[in-house]
N, C-alpha and C positions, 0 to 999 in steps of 0.2 A: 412487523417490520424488523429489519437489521440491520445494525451499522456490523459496517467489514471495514477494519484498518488492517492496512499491509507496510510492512515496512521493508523495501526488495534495494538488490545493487541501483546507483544511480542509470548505467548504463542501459539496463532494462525497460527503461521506463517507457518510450515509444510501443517495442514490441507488444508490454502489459495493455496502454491506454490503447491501441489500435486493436486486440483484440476483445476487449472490454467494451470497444464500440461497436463489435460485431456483434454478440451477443446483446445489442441492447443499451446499455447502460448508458443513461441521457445526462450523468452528472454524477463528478469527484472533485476532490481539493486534494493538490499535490501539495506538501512543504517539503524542502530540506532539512533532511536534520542531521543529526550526528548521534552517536554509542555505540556500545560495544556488545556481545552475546559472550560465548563461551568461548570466540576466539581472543578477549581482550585485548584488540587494537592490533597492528603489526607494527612490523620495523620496514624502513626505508634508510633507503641511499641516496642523499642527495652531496654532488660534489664529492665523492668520497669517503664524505662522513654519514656513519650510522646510526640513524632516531627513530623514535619510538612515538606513533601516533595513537594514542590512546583511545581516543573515539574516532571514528570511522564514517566519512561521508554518506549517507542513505539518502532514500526518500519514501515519505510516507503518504499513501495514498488514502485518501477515506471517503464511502462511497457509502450508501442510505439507499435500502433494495426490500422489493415487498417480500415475506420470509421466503415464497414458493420459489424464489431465482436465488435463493443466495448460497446455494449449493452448486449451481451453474457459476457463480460468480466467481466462489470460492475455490473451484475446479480448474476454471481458465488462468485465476491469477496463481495457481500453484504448477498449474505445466508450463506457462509463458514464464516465468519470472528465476524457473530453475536450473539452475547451471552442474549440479551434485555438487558444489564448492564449498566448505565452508563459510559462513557468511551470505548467503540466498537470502536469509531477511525469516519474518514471520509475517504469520495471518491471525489477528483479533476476531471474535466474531461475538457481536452483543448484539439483544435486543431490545429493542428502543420502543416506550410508551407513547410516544405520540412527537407530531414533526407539526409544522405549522408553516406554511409560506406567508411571511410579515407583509408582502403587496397584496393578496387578495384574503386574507385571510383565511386561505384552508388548508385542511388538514388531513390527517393519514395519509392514502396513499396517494390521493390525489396532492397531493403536497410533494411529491417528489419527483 
């Protein structure tokens, strides 16, 4: 099994989840988060005045895929989620020992 964490623009997030349902995938955790890559935050303009937002609105998605799809997985969420923009976000890709569903007790891939 694999866990795939992505962290892409907020705006993305529909297009990403609605093609990640095409291809299958019965379950993710979105959170908001916030940081920064190589672009170190930007500057805005509010009223006038020029500030500097250090970390950067995201969101990161994390989704638990048996190994044979997470290449599929990993494929869709890099065409949907890419703008060539600085700041598009990353893909994590780990593999995970074992998952367990805490209601019926099972586990691998039946667990997910």
């Amino acid at each position: 099994m694999k866990k795939i964490e992505t962290i892409i623009k907020p705006f993305k997030l529909d297009a990403v989840k609605e093609a990640l349902n095409e291809i299958g995938v019965t379950g993710m955790t979105i959170s908001e988060v916030k940081g920064f890559g190589r672009q170190r935050g930007h500057k805005e303009i509010y009223r006038g005045a020029e500030y500097q937002l250090d970390f950067v609105p995201k969101i990161q998605i994390g989704i638990v895929v048996d190994h044979s799809t997470s290449d599929l997985v990993v494929d869709t969420i890099q065409k949907t989620a890419q703008t060539g923009k600085i700041g598009d976000g990353k893909i994590f890709v780990s593999s995970l020992d074992e998952v367990i569903r805490i209601r019926t007790g099972e586990s691998g891939i039946e667990a997910i």
